[in-house]
C-alpha positions in Angstrom: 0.0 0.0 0.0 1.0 3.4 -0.8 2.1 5.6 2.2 -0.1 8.4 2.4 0.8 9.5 6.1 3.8 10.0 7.9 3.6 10.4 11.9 6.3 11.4 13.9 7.2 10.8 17.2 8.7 14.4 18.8 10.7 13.9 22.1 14.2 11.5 20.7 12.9 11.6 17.1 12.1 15.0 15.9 13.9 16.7 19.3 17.3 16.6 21.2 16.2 15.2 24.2 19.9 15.7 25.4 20.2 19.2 24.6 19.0 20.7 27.5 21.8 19.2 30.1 24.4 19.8 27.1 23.5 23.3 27.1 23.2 23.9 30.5 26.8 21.9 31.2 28.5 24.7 28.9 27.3 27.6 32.1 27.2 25.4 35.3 30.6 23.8 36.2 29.0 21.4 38.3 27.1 19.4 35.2 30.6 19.7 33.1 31.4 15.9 33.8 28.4 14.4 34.8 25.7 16.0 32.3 25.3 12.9 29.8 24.7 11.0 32.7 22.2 13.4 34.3 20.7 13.3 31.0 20.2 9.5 30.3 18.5 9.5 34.0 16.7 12.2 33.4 15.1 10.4 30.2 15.5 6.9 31.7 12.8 7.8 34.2 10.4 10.2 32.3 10.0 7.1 30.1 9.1 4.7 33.1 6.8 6.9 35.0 4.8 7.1 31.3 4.5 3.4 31.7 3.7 2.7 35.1 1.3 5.7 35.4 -0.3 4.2 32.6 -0.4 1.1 34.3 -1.4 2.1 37.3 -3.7 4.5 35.5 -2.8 7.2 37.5 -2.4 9.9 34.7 -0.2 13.0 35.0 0.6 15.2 31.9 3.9 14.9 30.4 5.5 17.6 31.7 4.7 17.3 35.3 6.2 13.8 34.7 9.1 15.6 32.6 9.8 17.8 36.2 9.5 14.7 38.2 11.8 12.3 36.3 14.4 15.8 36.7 14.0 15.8 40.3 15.0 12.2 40.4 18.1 12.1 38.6 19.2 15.4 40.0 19.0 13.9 43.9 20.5 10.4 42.3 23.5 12.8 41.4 23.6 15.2 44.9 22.5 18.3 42.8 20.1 20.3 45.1 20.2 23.4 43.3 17.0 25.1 42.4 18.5 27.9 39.9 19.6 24.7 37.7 16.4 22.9 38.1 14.8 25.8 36.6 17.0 26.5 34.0 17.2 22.7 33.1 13.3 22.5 32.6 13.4 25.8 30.4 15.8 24.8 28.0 13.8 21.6 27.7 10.9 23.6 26.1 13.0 24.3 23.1 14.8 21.5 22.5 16.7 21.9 19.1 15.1 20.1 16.1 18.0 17.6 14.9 19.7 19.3 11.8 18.8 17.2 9.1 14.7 17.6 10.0 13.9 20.5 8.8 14.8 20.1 5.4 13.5 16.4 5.3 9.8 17.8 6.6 10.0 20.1 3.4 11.0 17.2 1.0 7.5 15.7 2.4 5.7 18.6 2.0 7.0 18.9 -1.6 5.8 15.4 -2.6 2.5 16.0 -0.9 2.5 13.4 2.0 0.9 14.5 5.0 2.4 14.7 8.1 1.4 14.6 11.9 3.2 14.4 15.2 2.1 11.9 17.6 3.6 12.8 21.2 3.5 11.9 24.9 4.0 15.7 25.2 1.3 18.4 26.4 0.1 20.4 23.3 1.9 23.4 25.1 5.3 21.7 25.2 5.0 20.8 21.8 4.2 24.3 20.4 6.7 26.0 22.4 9.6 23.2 20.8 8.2 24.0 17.1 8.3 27.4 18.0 11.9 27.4 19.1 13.0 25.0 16.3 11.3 26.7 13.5 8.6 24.3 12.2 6.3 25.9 12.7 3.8 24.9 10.0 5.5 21.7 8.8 3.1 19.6 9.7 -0.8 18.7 9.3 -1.5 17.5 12.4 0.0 17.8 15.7 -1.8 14.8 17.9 -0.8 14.9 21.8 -1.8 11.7 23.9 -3.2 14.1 26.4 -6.9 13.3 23.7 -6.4 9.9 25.4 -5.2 10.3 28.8 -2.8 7.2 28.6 0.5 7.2 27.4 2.4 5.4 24.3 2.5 2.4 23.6 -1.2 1.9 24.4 -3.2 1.2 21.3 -5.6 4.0 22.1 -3.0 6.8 21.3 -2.1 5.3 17.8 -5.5 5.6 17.0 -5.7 9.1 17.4 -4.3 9.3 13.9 -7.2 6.9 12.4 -9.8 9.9 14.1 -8.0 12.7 12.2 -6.6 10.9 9.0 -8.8 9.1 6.3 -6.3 6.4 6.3 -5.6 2.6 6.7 -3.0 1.8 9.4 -0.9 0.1 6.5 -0.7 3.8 4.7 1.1 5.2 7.8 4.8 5.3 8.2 5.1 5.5 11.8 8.7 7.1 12.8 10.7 7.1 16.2 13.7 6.8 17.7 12.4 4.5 20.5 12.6 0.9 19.9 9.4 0.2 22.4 7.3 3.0 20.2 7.9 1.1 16.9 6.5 -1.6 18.7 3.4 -0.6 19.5 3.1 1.6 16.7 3.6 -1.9 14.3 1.3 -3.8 16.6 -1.5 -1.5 15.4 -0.7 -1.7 12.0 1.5 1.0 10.8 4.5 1.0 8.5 7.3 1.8 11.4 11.0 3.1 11.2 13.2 3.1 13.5 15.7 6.0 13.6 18.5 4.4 15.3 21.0 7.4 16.2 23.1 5.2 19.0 23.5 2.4 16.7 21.7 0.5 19.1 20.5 -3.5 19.0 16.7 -3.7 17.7 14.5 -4.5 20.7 13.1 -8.0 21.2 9.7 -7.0 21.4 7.2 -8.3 18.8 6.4 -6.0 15.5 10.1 -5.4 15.0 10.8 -2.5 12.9 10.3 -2.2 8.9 13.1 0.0 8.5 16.2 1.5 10.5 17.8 4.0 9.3 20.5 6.5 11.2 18.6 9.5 11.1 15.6 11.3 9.6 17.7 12.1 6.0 17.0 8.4 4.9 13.4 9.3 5.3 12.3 10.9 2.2 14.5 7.4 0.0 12.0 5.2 1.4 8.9 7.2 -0.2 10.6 7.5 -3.6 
């Protein structure tokens, strides 16, 4: 089947989830040595309070969980400083775009396949990153889980894009960066790849990925 739909995950896939403690390392000397570790743990546990809230179906919008999973890994690594907390959680509402996506979202646009983000983040989170990274207006849809109230991989947030695109799962290319996301996102149907930046092993979860590709620049090859 012809792909008539590409959906995006933002956060990893679209964003720099690192850039924030990268950026905030260059002014505080006390995140110099220790910021890609701050950063995995920081990430590490935004990711698995998703899940078990989910689970637990105790929901809590993304960026309260965002400032929780901060507050964790910044007492795991004896930094009790509110003047970096702060600045931390601003920087991480415009996170950098990853170089190459900007032009790859115009290639799309240019062949006239539409194109939607589908994110654990708020709606507000998500404008204010567009807005900092300049894509504004790249995209057709801009889905946030928070219609759902339950967090990726749950079926009912892939289907978000059934409600707002006249499309068969097959006709979606589902793209992330998260091996657990291309999961779920091929267990309801889609067309998935996998951007694999780390050069990481695939997952062994079921509904292994289509494609892997490096980064989003393959993107546009695969519709050709």
């Amino acid at each position: 089947m012809t792909i008539r739909a590409v959906v995006f995950d933002a956060y990893g896939t679209l964003f720099d989830v690192n850039a924030a403690a990268r950026e905030a390392a260059a002014h505080h000397a006390l995140l110099a040595d220790v910021w890609p570790d701050l950063s995995q743990d920081w990430r590490r546990k935004q990711l698995e309070y998703t899940w078990l809230r989910s689970l637990m179906e105790d929901h809590a919008d993304f960026w309260k969980i965002t400032a929780d999973a901060l507050d964790w890994a910044l007492e795991a690594h004896g930094l009790n400083d509110l003047g970096l907390r702060t600045r931390l959680l601003d920087l991480y509402r415009e996170l950098p775009a990853y170089p190459e996506a900007a032009a790859m979202l115009a290639q799309l646009k240019g062949m006239g396949v539409k194109r939607a983000i589908l994110s654990n983040g708020t709606p507000s989170m998500l404008n204010s990153a567009m807005t900092a990274a300049g894509l504004q207006g790249a995209f057709d849809k801009i889905l946030s889980i928070e219609e759902v109230g339950i967090y990726k991989p749950a079926p009912r947030v892939y289907d978000l894009v059934m409600e707002h695109f006249a499309v068969e799962p097959a006709g979606v290319l589902f793209v992330s960066s998260n091996g657990w996301d291309i999961a779920g996102a091929g267990s309801f149907g889609f067309r998935t790849l996998w951007v694999n930046r780390a050069g990481l092993p695939v997952d062994r979860l079921p509904h292994r990925p289509h494609h892997v590709a490096p980064d989003l620049s393959h993107l546009t090859d695969l519709l050709q």
